[in-house]
Backbone as ProteinMPNN parsed JSONL, in Angstrom:
{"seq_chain_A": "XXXXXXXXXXXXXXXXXXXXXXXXXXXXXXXXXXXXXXXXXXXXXXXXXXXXXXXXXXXXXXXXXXXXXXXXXXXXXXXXXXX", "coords_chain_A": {"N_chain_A": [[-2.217, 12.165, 18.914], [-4.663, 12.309, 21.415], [-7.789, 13.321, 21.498], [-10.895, 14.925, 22.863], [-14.095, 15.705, 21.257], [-16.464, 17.817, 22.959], [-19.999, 18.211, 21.902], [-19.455, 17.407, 19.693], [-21.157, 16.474, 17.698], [-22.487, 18.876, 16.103], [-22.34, 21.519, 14.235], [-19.798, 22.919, 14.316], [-17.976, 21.253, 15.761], [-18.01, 18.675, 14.462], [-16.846, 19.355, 12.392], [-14.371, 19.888, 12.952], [-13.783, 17.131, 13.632], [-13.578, 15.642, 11.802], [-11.834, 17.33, 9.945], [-9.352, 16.512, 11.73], [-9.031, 14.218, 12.653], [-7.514, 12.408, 11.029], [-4.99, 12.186, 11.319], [-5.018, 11.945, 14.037], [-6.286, 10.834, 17.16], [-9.615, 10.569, 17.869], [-11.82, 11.332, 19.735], [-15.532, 12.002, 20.624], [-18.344, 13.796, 22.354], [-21.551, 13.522, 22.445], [-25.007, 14.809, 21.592], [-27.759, 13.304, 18.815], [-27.728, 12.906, 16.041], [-24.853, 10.49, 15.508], [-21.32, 9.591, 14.445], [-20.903, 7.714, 11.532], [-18.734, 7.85, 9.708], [-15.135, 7.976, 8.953], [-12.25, 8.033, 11.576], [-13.431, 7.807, 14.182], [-14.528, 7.921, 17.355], [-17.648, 7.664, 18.969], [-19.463, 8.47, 21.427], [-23.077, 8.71, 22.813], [-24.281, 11.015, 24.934], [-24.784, 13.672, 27.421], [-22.916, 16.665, 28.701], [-23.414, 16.902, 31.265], [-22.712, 14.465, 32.654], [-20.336, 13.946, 34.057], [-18.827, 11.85, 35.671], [-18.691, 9.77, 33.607], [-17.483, 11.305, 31.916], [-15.483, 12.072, 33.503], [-14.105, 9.764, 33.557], [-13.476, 8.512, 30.758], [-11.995, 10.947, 29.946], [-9.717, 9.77, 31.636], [-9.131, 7.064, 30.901], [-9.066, 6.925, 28.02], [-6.761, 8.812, 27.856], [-6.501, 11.212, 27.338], [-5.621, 14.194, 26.038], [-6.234, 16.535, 25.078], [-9.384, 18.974, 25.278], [-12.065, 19.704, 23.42], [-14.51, 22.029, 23.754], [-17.73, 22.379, 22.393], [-19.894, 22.738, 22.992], [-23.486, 23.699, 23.527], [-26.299, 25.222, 24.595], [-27.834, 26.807, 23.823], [-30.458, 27.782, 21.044], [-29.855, 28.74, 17.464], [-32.671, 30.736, 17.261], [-32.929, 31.425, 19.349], [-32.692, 33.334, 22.709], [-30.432, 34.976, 25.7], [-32.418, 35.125, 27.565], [-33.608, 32.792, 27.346], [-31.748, 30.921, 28.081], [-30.587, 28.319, 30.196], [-30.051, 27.922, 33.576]], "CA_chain_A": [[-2.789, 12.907, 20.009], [-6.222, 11.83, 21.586], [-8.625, 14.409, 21.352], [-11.681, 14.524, 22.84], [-14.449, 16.816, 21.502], [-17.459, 17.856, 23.436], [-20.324, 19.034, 21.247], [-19.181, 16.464, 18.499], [-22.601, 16.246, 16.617], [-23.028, 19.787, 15.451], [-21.812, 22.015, 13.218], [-18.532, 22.651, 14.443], [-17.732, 19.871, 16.139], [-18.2, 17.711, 13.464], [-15.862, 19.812, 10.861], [-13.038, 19.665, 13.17], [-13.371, 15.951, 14.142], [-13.853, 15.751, 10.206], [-10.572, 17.503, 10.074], [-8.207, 16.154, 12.746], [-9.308, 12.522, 12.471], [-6.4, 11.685, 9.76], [-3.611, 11.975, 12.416], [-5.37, 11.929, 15.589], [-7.541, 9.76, 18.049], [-10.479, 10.973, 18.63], [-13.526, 10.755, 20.575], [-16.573, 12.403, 20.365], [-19.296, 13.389, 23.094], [-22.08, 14.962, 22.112], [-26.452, 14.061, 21.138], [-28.139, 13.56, 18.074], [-26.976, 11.729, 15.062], [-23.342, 10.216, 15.547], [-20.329, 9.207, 13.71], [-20.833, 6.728, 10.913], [-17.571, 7.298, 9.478], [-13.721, 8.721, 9.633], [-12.105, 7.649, 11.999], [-14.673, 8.813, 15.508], [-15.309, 6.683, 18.486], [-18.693, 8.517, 19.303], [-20.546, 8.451, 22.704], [-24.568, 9.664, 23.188], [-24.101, 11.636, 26.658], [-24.088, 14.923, 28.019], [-21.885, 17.088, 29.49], [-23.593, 17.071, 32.67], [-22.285, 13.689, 32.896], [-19.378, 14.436, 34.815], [-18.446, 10.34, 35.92], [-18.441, 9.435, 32.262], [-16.679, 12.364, 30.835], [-14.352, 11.744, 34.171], [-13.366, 8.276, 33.11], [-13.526, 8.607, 29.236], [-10.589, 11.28, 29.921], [-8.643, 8.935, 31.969], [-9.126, 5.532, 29.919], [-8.657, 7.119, 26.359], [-5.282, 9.42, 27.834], [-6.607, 12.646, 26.43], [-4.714, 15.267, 25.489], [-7.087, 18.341, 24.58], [-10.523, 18.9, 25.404], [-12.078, 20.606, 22.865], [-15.607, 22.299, 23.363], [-18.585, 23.126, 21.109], [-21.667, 22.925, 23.562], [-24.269, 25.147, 23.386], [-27.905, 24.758, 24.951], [-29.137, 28.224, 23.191], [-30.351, 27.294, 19.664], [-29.981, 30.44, 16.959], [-33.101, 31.418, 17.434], [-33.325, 31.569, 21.113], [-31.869, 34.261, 23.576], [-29.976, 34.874, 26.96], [-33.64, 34.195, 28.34], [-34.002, 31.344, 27.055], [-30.799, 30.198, 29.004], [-30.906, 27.532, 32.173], [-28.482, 28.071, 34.568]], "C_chain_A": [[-4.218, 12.432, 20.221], [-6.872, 13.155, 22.208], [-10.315, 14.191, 21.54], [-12.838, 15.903, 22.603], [-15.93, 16.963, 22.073], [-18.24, 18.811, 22.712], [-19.755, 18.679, 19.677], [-20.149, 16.442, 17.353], [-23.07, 17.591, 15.959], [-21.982, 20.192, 14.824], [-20.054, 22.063, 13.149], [-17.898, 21.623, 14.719], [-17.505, 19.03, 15.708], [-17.261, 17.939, 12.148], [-14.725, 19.166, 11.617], [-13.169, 18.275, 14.067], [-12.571, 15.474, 12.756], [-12.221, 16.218, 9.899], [-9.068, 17.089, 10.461], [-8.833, 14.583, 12.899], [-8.229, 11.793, 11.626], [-5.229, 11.974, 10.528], [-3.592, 12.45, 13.527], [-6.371, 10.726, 16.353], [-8.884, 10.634, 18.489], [-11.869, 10.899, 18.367], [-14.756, 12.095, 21.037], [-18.064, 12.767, 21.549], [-20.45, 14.134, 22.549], [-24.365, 14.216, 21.821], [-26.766, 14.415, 19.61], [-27.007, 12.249, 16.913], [-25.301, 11.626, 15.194], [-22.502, 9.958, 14.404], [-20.58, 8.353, 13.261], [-19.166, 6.274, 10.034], [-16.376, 7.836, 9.707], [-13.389, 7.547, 10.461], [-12.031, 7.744, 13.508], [-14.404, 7.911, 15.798], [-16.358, 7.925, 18.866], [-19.254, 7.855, 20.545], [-21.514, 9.351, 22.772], [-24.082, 9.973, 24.943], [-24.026, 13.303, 26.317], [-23.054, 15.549, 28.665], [-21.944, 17.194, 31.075], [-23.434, 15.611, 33.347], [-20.875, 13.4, 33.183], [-18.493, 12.994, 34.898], [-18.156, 9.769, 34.636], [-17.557, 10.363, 31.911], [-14.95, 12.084, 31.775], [-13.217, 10.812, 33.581], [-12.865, 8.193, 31.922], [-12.132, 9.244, 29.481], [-9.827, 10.439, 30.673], [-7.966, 7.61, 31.549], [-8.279, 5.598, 28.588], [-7.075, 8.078, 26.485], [-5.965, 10.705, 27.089], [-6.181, 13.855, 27.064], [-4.925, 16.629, 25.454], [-8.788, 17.577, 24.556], [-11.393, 19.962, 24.287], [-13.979, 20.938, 23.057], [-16.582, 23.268, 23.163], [-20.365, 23.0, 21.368], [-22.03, 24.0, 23.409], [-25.681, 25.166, 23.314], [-28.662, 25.766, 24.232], [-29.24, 27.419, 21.565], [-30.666, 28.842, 19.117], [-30.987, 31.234, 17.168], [-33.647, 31.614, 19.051], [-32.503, 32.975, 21.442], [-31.209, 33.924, 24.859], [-31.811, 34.846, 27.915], [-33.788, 33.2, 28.343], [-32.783, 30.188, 28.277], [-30.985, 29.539, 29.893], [-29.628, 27.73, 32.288], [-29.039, 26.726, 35.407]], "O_chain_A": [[-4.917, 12.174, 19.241], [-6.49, 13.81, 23.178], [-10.992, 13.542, 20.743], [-12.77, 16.906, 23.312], [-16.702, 16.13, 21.599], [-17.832, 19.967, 22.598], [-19.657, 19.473, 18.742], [-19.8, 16.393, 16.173], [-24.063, 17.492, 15.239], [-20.911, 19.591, 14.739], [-19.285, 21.529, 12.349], [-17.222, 21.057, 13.86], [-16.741, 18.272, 16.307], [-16.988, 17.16, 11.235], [-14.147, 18.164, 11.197], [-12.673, 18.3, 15.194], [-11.41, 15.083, 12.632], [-11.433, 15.316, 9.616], [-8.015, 17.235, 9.839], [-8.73, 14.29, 14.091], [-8.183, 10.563, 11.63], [-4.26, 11.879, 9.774], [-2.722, 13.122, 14.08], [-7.062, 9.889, 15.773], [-8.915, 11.301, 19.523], [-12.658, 10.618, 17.465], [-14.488, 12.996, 21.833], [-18.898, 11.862, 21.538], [-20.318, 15.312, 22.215], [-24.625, 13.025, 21.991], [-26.308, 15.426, 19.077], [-26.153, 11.368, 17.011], [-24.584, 12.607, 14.994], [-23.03, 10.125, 13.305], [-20.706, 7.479, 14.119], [-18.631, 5.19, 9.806], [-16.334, 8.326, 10.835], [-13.877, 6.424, 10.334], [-10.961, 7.766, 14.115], [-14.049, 6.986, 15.067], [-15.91, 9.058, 19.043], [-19.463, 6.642, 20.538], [-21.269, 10.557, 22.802], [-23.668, 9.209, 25.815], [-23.486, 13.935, 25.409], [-22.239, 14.823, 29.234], [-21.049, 17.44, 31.883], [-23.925, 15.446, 34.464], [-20.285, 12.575, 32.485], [-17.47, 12.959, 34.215], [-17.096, 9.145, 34.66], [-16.559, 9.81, 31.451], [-13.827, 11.955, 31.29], [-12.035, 10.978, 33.276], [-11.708, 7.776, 31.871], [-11.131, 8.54, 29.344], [-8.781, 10.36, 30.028], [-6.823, 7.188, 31.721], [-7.365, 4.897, 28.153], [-6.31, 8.129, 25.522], [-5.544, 10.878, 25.946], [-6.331, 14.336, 28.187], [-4.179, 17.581, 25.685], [-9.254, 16.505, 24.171], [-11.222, 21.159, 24.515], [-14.74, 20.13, 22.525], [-16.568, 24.457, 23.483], [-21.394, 23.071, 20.696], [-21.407, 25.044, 23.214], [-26.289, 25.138, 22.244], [-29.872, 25.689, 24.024], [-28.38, 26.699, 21.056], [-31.266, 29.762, 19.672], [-30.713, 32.426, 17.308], [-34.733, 31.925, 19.542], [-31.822, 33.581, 20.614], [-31.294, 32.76, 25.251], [-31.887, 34.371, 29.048], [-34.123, 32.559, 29.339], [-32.996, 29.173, 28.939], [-31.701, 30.084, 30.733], [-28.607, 27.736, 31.6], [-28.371, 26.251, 36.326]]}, "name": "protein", "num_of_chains": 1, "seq": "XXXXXXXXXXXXXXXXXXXXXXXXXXXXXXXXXXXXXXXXXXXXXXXXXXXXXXXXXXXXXXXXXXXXXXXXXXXXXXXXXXX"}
């Protein structure tokens, strides 16, 4: 199955690539330190990169989108939010 998860580089993201990498494909979008090992294809991008994320799902055939964005950091609030 090719699996792509958005929000790859943090906490979650990173267990369950970490996880589902041993009998899956998958690809990774996300910032900050990437995939050195397993078996990731990692891309630096955002999600507000719409044309990339477009293509990526149509190239790689993916299957499930899985995501683990999240612009608030713990100690922030719903103020802190951009819309």
């Amino acid at each position: 199955m090719n699996i792509l998860i958005l929000g790859g580089t943090g906490f979650l993201g990173k267990w369950c690539a970490k996880v589902l990498a041993s009998n899956n494909c998958i690809y990774v979008v996300g910032k900050g330190k990437m995939f050195q090992s397993y078996n990731v294809t990692s891309y630096e991008s955002g999600i507000n990169n719409l044309d990339f994320l477009f293509h990526l799902s149509i190239e790689k055939k993916i299957d499930v989108v899985m995501h683990f964005v999240s612009i608030l950091l713990p100690s922030s609030n719903a103020d802190n939010f951009i819309f």
